[in-house]
N, C-alpha and C positions, 0 to 999 in steps of 0.2 A: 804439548799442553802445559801451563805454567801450572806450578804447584805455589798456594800462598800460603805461609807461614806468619801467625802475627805473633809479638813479641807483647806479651801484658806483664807488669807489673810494679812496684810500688814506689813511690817517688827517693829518686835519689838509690835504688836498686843496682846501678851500671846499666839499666835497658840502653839509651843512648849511646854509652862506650860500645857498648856491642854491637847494635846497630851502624857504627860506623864500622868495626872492624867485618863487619860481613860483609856490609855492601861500598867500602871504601869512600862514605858520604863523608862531606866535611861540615853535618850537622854540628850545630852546638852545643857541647856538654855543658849542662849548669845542677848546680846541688840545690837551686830551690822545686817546690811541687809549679806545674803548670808552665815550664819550657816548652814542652810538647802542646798546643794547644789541639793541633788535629793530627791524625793519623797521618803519618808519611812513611813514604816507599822507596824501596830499592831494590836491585837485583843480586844475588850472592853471587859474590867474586867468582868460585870456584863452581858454580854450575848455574847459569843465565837464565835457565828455563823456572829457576826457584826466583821467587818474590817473599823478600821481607817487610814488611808493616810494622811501621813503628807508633804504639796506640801510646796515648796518656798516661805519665804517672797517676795509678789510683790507689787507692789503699782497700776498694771495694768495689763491687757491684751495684751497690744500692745507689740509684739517680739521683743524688744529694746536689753533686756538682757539673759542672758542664765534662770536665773530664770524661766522670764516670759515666755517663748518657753519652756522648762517642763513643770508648770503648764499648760500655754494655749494649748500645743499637746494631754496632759491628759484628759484636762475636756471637751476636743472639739470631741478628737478622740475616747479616751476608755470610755468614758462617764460614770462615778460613778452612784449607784442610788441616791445620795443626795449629797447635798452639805452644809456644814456649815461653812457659812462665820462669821469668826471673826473680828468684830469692836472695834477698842478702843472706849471706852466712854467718854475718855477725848478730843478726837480729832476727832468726831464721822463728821464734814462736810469733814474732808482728805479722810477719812477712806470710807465712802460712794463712792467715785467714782469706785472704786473698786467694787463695791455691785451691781452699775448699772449695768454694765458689766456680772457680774457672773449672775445676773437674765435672761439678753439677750440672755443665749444659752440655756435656755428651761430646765431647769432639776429642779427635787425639789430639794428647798432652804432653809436654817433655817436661817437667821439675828443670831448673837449670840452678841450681846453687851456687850462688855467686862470690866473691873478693877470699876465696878459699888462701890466698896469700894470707890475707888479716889473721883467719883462721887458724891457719896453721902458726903464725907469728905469736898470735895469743896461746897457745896450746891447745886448741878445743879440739877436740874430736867429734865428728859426725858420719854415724851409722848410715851409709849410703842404700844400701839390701834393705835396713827394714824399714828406711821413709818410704823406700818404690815399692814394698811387698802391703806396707800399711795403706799408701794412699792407691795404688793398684795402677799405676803409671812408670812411665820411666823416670830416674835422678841420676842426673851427671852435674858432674862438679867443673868449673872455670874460674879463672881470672881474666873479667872482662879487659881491665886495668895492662896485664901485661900479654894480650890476646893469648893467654894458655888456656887449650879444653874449645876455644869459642867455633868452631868449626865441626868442632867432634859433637857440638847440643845442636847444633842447626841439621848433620846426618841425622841424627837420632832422630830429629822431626820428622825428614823427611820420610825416615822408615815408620815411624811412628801412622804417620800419615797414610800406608799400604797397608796395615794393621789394624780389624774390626777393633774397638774402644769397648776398653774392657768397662763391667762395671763400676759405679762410682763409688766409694765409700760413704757407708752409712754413718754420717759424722751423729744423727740425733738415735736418742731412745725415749724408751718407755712413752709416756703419751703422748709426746710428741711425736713419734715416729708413727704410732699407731694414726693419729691425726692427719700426718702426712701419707699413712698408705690409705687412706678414705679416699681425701684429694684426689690423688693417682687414680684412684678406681673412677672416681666422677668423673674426671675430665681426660681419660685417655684416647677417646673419640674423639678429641678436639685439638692435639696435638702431637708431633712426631712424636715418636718411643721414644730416642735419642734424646729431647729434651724435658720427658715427664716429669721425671724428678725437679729439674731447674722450678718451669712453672706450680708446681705442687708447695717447693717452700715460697713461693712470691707471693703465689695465692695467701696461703700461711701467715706471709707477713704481712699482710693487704698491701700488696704493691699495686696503687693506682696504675702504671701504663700499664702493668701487667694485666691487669684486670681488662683496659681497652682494647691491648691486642687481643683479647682472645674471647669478646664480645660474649661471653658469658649472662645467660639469661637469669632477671633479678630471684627466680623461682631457682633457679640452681647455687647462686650468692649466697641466698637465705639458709639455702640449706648446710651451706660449706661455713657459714659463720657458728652456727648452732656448737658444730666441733670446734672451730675457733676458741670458742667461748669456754666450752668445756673442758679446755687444752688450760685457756687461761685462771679460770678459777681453781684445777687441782696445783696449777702452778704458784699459783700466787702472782702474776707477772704480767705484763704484759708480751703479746705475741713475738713482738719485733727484738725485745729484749730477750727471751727466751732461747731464741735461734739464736741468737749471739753468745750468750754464756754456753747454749752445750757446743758451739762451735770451738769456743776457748778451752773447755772440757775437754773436747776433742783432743785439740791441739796439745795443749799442755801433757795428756796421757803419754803422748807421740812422742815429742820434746824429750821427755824425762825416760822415756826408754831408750831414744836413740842421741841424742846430743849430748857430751860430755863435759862442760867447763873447768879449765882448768883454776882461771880464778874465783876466790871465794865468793862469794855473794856478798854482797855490800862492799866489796875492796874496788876504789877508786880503778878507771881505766885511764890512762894518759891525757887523753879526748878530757873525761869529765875533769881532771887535775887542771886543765888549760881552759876549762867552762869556769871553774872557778875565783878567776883573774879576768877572762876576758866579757864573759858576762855579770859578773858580780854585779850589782844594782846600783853600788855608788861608781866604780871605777867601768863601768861599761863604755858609756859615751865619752868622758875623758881620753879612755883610749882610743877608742875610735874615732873621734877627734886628730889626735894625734898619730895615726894612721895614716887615714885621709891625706894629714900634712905632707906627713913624710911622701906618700908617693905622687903628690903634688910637684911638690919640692926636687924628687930625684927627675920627672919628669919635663920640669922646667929649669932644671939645674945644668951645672956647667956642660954638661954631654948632651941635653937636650936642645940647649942654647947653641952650641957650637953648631950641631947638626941641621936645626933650621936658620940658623944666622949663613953656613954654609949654603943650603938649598935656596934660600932666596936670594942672598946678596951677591955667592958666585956662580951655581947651577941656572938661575935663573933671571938674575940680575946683567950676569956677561955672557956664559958659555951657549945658551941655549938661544938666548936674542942674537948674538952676536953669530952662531951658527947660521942661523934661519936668515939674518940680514943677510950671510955671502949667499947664500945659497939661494936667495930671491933676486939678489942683484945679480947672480952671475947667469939667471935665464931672461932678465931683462924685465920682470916686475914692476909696475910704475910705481910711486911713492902711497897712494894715496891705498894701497892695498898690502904693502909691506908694514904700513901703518897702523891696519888694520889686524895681522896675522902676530907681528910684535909687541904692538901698544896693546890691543883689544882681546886677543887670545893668548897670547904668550904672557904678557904682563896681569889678566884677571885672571886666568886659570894658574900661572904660575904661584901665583901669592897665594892662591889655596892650596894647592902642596906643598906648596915651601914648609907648609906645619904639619906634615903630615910627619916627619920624626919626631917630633913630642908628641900628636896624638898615638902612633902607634908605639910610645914608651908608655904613655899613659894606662893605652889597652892591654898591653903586658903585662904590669903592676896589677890592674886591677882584675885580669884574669886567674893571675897565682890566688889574688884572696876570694874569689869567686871558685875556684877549683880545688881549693883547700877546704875547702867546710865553714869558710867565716862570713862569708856575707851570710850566709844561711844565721847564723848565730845574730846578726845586723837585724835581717827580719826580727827575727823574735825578742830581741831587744828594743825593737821600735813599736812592737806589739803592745807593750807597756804602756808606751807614749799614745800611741794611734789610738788606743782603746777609751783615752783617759776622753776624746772629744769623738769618739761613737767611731770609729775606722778599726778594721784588725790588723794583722799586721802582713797578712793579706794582700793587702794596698799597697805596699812597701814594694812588693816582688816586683809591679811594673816598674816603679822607681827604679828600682836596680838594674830590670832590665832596656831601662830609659838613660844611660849613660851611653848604651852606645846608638841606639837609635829612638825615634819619638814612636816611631809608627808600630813597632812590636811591644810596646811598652804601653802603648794601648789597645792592642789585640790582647795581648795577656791581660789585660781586664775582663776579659770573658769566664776568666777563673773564678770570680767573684760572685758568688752564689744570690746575694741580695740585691736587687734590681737596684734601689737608694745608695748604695755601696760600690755600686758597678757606675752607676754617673757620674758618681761624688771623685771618682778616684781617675777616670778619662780626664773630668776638666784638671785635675790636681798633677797627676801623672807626668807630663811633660816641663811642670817647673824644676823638676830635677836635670840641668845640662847634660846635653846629650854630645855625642862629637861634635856634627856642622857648629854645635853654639860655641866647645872649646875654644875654635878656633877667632871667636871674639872674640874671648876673654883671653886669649894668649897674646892676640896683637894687641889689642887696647893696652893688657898688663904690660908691654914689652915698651908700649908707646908714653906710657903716663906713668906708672910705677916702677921700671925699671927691672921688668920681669918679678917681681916681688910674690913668692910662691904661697904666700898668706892670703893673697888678692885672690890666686885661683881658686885654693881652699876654700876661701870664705863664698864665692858663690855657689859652691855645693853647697854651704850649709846654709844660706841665704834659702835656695831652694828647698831645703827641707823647714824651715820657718816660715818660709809659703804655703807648703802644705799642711805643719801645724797651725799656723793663726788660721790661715781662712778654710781649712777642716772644722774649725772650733764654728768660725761665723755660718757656713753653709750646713752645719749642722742643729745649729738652731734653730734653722728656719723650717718650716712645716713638710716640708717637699722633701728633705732629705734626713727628718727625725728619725728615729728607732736605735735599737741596741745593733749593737756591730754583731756581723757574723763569725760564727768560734771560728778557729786559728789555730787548725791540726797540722804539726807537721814534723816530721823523723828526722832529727840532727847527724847529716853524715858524721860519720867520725873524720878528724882532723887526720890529713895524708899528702904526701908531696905533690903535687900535680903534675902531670904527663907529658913533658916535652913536646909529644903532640898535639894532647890536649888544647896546651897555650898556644899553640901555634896556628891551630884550627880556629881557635878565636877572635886573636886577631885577624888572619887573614881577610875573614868574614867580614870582620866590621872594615879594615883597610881599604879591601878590593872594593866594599860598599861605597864606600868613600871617595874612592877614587873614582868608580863605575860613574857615581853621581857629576863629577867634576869634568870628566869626559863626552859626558850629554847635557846634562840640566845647565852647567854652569858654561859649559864654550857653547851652547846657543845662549844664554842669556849675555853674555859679554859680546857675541857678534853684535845682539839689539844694541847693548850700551853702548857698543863703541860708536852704532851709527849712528843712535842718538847724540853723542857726543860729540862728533864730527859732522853733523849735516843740520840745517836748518829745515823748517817747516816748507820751503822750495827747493828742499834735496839739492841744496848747495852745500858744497866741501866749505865751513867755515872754521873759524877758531873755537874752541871750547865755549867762552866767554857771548859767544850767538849763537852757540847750537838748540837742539832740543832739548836736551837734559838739561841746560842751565833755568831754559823757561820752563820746562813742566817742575823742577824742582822748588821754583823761586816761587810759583802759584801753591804748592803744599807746604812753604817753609810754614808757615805760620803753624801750624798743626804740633809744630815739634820746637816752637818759639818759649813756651815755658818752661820744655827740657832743657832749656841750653843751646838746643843746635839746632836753633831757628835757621840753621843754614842750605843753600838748595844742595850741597854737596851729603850734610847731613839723611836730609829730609829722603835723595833717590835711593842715598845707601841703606835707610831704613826700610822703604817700602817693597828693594832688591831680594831683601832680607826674608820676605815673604814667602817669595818664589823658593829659597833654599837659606838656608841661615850661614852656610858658608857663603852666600853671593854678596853678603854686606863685606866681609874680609875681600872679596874681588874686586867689587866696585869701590871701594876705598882706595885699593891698590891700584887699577887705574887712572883713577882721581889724579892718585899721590903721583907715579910717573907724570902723568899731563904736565900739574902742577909743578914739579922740582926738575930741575938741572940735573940732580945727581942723582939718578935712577937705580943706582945699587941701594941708596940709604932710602926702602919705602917705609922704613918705621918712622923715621924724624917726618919724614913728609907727610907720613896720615897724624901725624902728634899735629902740623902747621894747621890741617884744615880745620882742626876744635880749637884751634886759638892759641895752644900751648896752655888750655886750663884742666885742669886732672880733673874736677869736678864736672866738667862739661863729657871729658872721655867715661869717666864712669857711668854717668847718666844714660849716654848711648848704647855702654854695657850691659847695666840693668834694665834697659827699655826692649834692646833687638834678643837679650835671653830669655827674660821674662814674662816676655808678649805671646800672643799665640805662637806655635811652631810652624814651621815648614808646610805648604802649599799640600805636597802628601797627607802629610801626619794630620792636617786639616780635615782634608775629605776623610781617610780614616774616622777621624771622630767624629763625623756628620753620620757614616753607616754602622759604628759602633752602638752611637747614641741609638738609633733608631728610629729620627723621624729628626723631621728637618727644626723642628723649632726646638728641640734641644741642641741639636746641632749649632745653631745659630746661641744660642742661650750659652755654651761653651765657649764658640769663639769669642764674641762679649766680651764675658767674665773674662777671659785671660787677655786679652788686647786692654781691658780698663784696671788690672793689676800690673801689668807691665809698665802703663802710664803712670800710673799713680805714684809705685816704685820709683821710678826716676824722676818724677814731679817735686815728689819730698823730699829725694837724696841728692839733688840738685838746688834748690831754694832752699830748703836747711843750712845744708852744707856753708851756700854764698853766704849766707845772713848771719851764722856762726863765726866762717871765716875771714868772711870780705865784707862784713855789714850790710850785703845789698839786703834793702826793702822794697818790695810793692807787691801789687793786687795777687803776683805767684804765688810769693811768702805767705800770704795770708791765707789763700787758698790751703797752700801746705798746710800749713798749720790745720785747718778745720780736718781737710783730711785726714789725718793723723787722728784727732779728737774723734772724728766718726770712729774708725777702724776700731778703736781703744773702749768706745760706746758699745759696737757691735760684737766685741769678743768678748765683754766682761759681764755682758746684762745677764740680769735670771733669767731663766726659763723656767716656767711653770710646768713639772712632771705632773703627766694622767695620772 
């Protein structure tokens, strides 16, 4: 019989470190709240028949956020046989309020006190005897970080779990407590023993679902408010607040008998010495700015350059075509399907990996500042920003977790408590480049600018000015008014990150990467090549009569005031669709077809836009800044919740992706090349709206 174990507690805690080291998952550790959006499972390494659950960073019980209603529906309704809550040990009086709570619904408990390295590095001491003799459970101490102790808290569950569950501790008094054993007495007829107490403080608090599950008649409500009431008038307080401070009361008493600090109070910790510089208010974003650059810049730098200049030009440009050609001719292959395995598979699937060594320098870089504690510090520095046009900083988290895919970066918009803040932030979410888009901007940069690491930088922040301006405009407008939801969240302390950690990281997004390139993109290059090679009578013809030259030349026009009114343009955009890496494949098809010299496919996709930078960039900003990827689509059609926001999302970002390149394109010429006409003019108005619609008053209720 399997024994389940769930793992709760507070965001940024190590639960996830540990949850890998139990069960050998190569989940993703991240330091902001809401990685975890659902409960996920594993089996413990060292005994199969145990099941670990891994629940939501929450900081509570109370159904505030989508989190806490997963967890709290889990541990209330399916009831695990244990529970192992994880404490930070550097923040062990936050981190306890959480602990009170998970003991109050009756199930065995194991205290797990966690990063006891920090701990001890700082000097603290922590009375382990009198946490477990005060809270009436077990406390073992670990470092999830360097798997010490992590084996020895998951036994303890299991024993724990053979073990009747002792009483809870009585965290309240005086008339609250008295108030709470009324409750108890009313309603013990109507719920397990095991969890009286839990429903007694819900009650207490008037927690609405609580109230549903336990269909409570209005004659017994009436009469459990009466003490409510009389709870709240000797108090002065309200109910919900009341439970809260003598929780803290609680804790604090606990604290200060058993935890030790070695530093004074009020003396800087290293962390806050390094908040001081890296969040300060004026030098925040400059640095991070300059961040940004920097691992832009190392990632398209001379090591990143060599390594995809290497994987396309000699791994896939000779060695691998050149393989596959003997090895087709020496079974006797005819041409017209060696054409197809080299030209159409080899060469579209090739040019999408060939960049797979700068995206996975990329994901390196930006894992260390993701597993150090600083994107975390990004959010809350962009809270600042975000707040200033109604967004918290909240919204930021998918963003961040939108660099490396579109599709979890809008699942993690579930975390967003405000229904107007959860819509606003799906359409907005995916302007932040994710990998598949990298790999436009790395060729296009490689093709027009000459790898220029400023180019890549700046469509990160291009996409974060996407979601400032038109945050500002979608916020004005009636549908998505109101004040932004608070923006609670525990700043890891600043720590080296875990060799494996980063490694787990990337892999994830790599193998994703690759996974995708292996399916999505070598069937869509089969279609293209045969599009490319055969006429509407599935005749073998030249490029120049196939299909893709006619179905392209019927949609140029669509893509005529970008620039690249051309039918090469036009397939490799609509390609683009299907997966944002297929516009880099079908280009790179193109580019072979078209060029002689099939090692060099950067000069050859620079030939197809003309040799004009303004034309490449255009295509830049149209195929990153358009809706995302064919998935990440539907995702936001079931995220939204109903088809006409769905469609209301795609829209909005297929007509900001246009517009973007409409402008930065017909600007551009008129500025630099003098051209004028009915485009220019266009641009220009559009410009003036945008500028109309960011800046107008809005009248406050």
């Amino acid at each position: 019989m399997n024994l389940k174990i769930a793992l709760a507690g507070n965001p940024n805690c190590g639960k996830t470190t540990l949850f890998n080291s139990l069960t050998g998952s190569t989940q993703y550790v991240g330091n902001w709240p809401g990685v975890t959006v659902e409960k996920k499972e594993g089996r413990l390494i060292r005994n199969k028949d145990v099941i670990i659950q891994d629940l939501p960073g929450i900081y509570s019980l109370s159904p505030y956020s989508m989190e806490e209603v997963v967890s709290r529906n889990y541990l209330v309704n399916e009831k695990p046989d244990a529970i192992l809550n994880i404490v930070d040990g550097t923040n062990i009086e936050r981190n306890l309020y959480l602990t009170t709570q998970i003991l109050e619904i009756g199930l065995p408990t194991v205290v797990a006190i966690n990063m006891m390295d920090a701990v001890d590095k700082n000097g603290d001491k922590i009375d382990i005897e009198k946490i477990s003799k005060t809270l009436g459970c077990r406390v073992v101490t670990m470092s999830a970080l360097n798997e010490e102790g992590v084996f020895e808290a998951a036994n303890a569950c299991i024993e724990a779990a053979k073990e009747p569950v002792k009483e809870c501790p009585h965290v309240f008094s005086g008339s609250v407590e008295h108030a709470l054993a009324h409750i108890e007495e009313s309603i013990q007829d109507k719920v397990d023993k095991q969890t009286l107490r839990w429903h007694a403080i819900k009650i207490f608090e008037r927690d609405k679902e609580d109230y549903k599950s336990l269909h409570l008649s209005e004659d017994l409500l009436s009469h459990l408010e009466e003490h409510i009431k009389d709870c709240e008038e000797e108090m002065d307080d309200d109910a919900e607040s009341i439970i809260t401070n003598q929780r803290y009361e609680y804790i604090q008493k606990l604290v200060s008998t058993s935890v030790v600090k070695k530093h004074e109070k009020g003396k800087l910790t290293t962390s806050d010495k390094i908040d001081r510089v890296l969040t300060n208010r004026v030098l925040a974003l400059p640095l991070f700015a300059l961040i940004m650059f920097v691992v832009y810049y190392i990632a398209m730098g001379p090591l990143g350059t060599f390594l995809t200049d290497w994987t396309n030009d000699v791994l896939f440009g000779e060695i691998v075509p050149g393989a596959v050609d003997g090895f087709l001719s020496s079974i006797g292959v005819i041409d017209w399907v060696k054409s197809l395995v080299i030209d159409g598979i080899v060469g579209g699937v090739g040019t999408v990996l060939g960049f797979v060594p700068q995206i996975a320098i990329l994901f390196i870089l930006l894992s260390i500042l993701e597993d150090s504690g600083y994107m975390a510090r990004v959010a809350f520095i962009f809270d600042r920003i975000f707040r200033r046009f109604g967004l918290s900083g909240k919204s930021f988290i998918p963003m961040v977790v939108g660099t490396g895919c579109g599709v979890p970066a809008i699942m993690s918009c579930r975390t967003i408590e405000e229904e107007k803040d959860r819509r606003m932030t799906i359409m907005l979410a995916t302007f932040i480049p994710c990998a598949a888009k990298m790999e436009i901007v790395l060729i296009m940069t490689q093709a027009f600018f000459e790898g220029n690491a400023l180019i890549a930088t700046g469509m990160y922040f291009v996409g974060i000015a996407i979601v400032v301006v038109f945050g500002i405009i979608l916020k004005k407008m009636n549908i998505f008014s109101g004040d932004p939801a608070p923006f609670v969240m525990e700043l890891p302390a600043y720590h080296f990150p875990s060799i494996k950690g980063i490694f787990i990281h990337v892999w994830e997004r790599v193998k994703g990467f690759m996974i995708k390139a292996g399916t999505i993109i070598f069937l869509a290059c089969i279609v293209l090549w045969l599009l490319m090679n055969f006429n509407f009578s599935l005749q073998l013809v030249d490029l120049e009569e196939s299909m893709l030259k006619v179905i392209g030349e019927k949609i140029a026009f669509i893509f005529a005031p970008l620039g690249f009114g051309t039918w090469q343009g036009a397939v490799a955009s609509v390609s683009a669709e299907i997966a944002k890496e297929q516009a880099t494949a079908t280009l790179g098809m193109l580019a072979h077809a078209a060029s002689e010299d099939e090692a060099d496919v950067v000069l050859a996709i620079r030939s197809l836009f003309n040799n004009n930078s303004w034309t490449g960039l255009s295509f830049m900003l149209f195929n990153i800044f358009n809706a995302p990827c064919l998935v990440a689509i539907a995702t936001a059609f079931r995220e939204q919740g109903s088809f006409k926001w769905g469609l209301f999302t795609f829209i909005f970002q297929m007509c900001v992706g246009y517009t973007l390149a409409l402008c930065t394109y017909n600007i551009g010429m008129f500025v630099t090349a003098g051209v004028f006409n009915i485009a220019t003019i266009f641009a220009f108005v559009l410009v003036l709206v945008i500028l109309i619609l960011l800046f107008r008053p809005v009248k406050k209720n």
